[in-house]
C-alpha positions in Angstrom: 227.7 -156.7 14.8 225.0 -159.1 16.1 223.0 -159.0 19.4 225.5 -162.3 20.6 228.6 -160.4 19.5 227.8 -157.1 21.5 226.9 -159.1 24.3 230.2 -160.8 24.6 232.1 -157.5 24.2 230.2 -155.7 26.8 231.4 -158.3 28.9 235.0 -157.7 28.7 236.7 -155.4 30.8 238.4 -153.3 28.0 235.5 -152.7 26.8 234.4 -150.3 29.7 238.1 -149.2 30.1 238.1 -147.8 26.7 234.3 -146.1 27.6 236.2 -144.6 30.5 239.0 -143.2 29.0 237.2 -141.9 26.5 234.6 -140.0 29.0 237.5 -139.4 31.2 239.2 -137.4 28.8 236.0 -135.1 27.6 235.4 -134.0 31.3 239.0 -133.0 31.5 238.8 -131.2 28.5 236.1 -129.2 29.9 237.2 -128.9 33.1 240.3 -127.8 31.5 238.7 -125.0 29.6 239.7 -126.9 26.5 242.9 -127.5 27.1 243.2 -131.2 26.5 241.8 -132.6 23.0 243.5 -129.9 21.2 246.4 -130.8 18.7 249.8 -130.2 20.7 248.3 -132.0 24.1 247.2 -135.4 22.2 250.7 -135.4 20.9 252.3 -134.9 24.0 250.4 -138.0 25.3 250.9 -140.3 22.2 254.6 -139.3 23.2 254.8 -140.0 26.7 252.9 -143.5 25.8 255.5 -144.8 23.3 258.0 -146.1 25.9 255.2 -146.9 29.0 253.0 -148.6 26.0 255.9 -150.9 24.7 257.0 -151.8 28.8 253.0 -152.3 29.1 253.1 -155.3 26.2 256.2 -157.6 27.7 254.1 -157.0 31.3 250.7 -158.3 29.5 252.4 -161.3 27.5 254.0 -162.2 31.1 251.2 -161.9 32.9 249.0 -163.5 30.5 251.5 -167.0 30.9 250.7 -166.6 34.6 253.9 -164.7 35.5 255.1 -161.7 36.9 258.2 -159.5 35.4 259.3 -156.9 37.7 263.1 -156.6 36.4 261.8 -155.1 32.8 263.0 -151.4 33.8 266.8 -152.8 35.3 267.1 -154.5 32.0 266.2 -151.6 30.3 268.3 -149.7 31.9 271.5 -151.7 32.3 271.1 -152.1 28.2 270.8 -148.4 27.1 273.1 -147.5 29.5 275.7 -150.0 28.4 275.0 -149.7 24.9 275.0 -145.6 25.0 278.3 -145.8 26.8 279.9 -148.1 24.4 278.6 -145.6 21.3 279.9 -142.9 22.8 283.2 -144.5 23.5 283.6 -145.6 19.8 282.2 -143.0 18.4 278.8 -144.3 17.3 275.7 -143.5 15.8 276.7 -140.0 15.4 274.6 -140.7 11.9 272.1 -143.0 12.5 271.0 -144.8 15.8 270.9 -149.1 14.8 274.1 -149.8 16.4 272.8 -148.6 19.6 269.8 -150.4 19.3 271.1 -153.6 18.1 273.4 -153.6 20.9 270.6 -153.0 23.2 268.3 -155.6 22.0 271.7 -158.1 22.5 271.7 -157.0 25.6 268.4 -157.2 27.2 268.1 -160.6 25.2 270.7 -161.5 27.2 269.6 -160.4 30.7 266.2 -161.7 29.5 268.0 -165.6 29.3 269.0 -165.0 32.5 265.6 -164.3 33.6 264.0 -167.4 31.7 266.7 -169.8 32.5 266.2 -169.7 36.5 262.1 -169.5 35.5 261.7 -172.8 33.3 264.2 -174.5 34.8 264.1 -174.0 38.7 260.0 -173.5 38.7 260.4 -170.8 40.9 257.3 -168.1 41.5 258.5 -165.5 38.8 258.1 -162.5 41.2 260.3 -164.0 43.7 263.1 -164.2 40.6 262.8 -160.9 38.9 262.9 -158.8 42.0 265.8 -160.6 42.7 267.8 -160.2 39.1 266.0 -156.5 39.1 268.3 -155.8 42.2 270.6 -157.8 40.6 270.9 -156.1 37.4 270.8 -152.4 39.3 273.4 -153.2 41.5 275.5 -154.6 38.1 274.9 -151.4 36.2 275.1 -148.4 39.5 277.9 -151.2 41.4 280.0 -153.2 39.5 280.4 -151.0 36.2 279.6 -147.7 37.8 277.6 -146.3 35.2 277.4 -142.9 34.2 274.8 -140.1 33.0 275.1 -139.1 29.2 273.5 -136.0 28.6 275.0 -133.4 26.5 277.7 -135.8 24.6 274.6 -138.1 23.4 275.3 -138.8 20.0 273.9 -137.5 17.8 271.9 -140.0 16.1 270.0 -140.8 19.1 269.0 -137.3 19.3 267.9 -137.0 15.7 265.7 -139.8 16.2 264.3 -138.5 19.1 263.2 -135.2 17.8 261.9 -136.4 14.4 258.6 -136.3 13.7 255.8 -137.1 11.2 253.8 -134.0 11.5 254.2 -130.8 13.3 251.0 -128.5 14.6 251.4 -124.9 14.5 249.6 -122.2 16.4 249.5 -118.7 17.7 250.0 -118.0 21.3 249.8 -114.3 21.4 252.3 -112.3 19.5 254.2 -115.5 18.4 253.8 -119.2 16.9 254.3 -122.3 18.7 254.9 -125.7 17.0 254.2 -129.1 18.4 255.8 -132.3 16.7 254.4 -135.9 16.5 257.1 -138.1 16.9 257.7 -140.6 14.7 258.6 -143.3 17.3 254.7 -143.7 17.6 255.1 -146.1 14.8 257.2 -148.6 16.9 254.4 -148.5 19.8 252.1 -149.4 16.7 254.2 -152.1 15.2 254.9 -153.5 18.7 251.1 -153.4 19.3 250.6 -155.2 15.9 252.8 -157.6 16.4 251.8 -158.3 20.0 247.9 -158.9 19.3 248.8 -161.0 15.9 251.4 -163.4 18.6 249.1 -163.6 21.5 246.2 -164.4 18.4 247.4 -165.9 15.6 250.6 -168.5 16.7 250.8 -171.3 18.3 253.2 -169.2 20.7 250.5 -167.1 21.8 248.3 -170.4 22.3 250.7 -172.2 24.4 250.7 -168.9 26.6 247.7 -168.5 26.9 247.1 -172.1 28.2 250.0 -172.0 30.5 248.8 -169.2 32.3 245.4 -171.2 32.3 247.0 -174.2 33.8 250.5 -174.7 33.9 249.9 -178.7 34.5 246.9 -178.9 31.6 249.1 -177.3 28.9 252.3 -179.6 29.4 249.7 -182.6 29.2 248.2 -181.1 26.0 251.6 -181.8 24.8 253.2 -177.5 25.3 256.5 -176.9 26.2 256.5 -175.2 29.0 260.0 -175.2 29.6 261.0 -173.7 26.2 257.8 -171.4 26.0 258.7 -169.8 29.2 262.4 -169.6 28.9 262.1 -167.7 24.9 259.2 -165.4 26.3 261.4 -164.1 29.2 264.4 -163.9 26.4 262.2 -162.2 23.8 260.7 -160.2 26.7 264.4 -158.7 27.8 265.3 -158.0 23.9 262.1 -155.7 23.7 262.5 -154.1 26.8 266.1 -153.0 25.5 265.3 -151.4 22.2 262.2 -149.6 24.9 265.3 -148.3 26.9 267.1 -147.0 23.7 263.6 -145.1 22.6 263.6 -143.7 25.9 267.1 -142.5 25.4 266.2 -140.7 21.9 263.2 -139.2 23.5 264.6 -137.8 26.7 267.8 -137.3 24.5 269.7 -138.4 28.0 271.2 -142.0 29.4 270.2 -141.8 33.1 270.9 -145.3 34.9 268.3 -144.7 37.4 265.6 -143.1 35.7 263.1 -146.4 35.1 263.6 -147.6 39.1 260.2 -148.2 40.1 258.5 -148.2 36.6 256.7 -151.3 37.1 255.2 -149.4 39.8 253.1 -147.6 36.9 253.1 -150.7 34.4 251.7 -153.4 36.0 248.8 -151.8 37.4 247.7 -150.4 33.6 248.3 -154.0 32.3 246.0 -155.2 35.5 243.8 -152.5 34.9 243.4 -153.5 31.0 241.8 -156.7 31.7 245.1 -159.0 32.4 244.4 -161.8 34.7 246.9 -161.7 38.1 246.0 -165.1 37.8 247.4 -165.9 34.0 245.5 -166.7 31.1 243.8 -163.2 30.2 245.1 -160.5 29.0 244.3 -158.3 25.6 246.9 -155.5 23.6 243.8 -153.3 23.2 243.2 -153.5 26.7 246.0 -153.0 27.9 246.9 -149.6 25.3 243.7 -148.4 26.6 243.9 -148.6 30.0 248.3 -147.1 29.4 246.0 -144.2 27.9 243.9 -143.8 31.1 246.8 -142.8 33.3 248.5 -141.3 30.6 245.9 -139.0 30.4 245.7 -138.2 33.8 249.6 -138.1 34.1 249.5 -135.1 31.8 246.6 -133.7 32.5 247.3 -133.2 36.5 248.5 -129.5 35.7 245.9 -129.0 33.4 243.6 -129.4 36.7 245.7 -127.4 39.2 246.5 -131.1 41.0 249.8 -131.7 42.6 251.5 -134.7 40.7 252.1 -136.3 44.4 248.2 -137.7 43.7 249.7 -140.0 40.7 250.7 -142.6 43.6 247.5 -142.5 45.0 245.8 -142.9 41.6 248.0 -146.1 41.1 247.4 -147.1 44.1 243.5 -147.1 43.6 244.3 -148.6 40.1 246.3 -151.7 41.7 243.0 -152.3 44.4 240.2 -152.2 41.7 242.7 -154.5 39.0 243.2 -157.0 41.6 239.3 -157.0 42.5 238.5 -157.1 39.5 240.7 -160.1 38.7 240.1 -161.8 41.9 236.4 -161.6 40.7 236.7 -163.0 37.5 238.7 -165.5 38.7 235.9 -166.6 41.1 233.2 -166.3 38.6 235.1 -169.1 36.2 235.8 -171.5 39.1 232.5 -171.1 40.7 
């Protein structure tokens, strides 16, 4: 890497995120008495980050078009719960869980039309509309079709998935031996990741989002379609926040409706925090997975410390301040 190179880098906000969360998590583990970078705990945190790190990507390519999605969890919900209701009532995916999924994905697809249709066609601000359709959607799902918890009747494919693993970590406790599993669905929140940097990168997709979020009005002159770009990111957006819902549903090996209500609450500000403009046009998947590790981290590690988890708000709350400064900031320093 050359003097320029490191320069540049230094200069992006991930950057110092990642410096953070790295320094972050060896005080903790000292102030833990060891506790924290020890086998079982990392796993525990790669597992609570699958789900929150897949919701974190369809915030960051949102934002990065200069929008803001806030109905991600209702679609999420409304499509695991529909789709694990409809399994269950056929008798699916008591082998494997795809039918679920697929008809999750359908779903949130769907709900994510919805979404981009009143977006690229009405030009209306996108927070306005998706805490509209999020109340929308929750009133659809708790209201109109009354849907229920599944926990013990889960099938059983859902489950399976949910507690398989690629490597398990044994080690003594005393007088007996306690095993700690890495689950396998880390290799979607890879793949997604993958995907998501080599999009944003790569395609003329990620360009045109990119330049929207820049300027709305300069990328339809430079010949973008903003229309179409916004309406298939809102779709593709809905689709990936259904098959997040169904991963939730393996891992927690329950369908609660109301479990992801105020999720965003924890999303956005990682996204914010990860270098993604409020203003559109920024935005970076390494970021953004470093920064959904920094509060993961401290999520987890708040019993570690002896700290009540009633301090998590105010630590998002402290997060959302120093994203939007930060942003506000930038913003200022590119104008000016």
């Amino acid at each position: 890497m050359n003097k320029s190179s490191f320069k540049r880098m230094t200069k992006r906000t991930e950057f110092y995120i990642f410096i953070v969360m790295i320094a972050l998590c060896i005080v903790i583990h000292i102030a833990s008495s060891g506790q924290l970078l020890v086998p079982d705990k990392i796993f525990t945190i790669l597992r609570a980050m699958v789900v929150d790190g897949i919701f974190a990507l369809c915030s960051l390519v949102v934002m990065i078009s200069g929008g803001f999605d806030l109905s991600f969890p209702a679609i999420a919900a409304l499509a695991y719960s529909l789709s694990t209701t409809i399994c269950l009532n056929n008798g699916w995916c008591n082998d494997n869980p795809i039918a679920g999924f697929i008809l999750a994905i359908v779903i949130g697809f769907v709900l994510g039309m919805f979404n981009g249709w009143i977006i690229s066609n009405f030009k209306l601000n996108t927070m306005l509309v998706t805490l509209g359709t999020q109340t929308f959607f929750t009133g659809l799902s708790m209201g109109l079709l009354k849907m229920k918890e599944i926990t013990s009747t889960l099938p059983a494919g859902f489950k399976n998935l949910g507690k398989a693993s690629l490597t398990t970590y044994t080690t003594t406790v005393g007088n007996r031996q306690v095993s700690s599993d890495l689950s396998v669905t880390i290799i979607f929140l890879i793949i997604f990741c993958i995907l998501t940097s080599f999009i944003l990168n790569k395609t003329m997709f990620g360009r045109a989002l990119y330049a929207i979020g820049g300027n709305e009005v300069s990328a339809e002159r430079a010949g973008y379609n903003v229309k179409k770009v916004k309406f298939i990111l809102y779709a593709v957006v809905g689709a990936v926040a259904g098959f997040a819902g169904m991963l939730r549903v393996c891992l927690t090996s329950q369908s609660v409706p109301k479990a992801l209500i105020g999720k965003e609450m924890t999303i956005i500000p990682a996204v914010i925090l990860g270098g993604a403009s409020i203003f559109g046009g920024e935005g970076s998947v390494f970021g953004t997975v470093c920064a959904m590790g920094l509060i993961t981290v401290v999520s987890n590690s708040m019993l570690l410390l002896n700290i009540g988890t009633e301090w998590q708000n105010l630590f998002n709350g402290i997060i959302i301040l120093i994203g939007i400064t930060v942003s506000a900031v930038q913003a200022k320093r590119r104008n000016g």
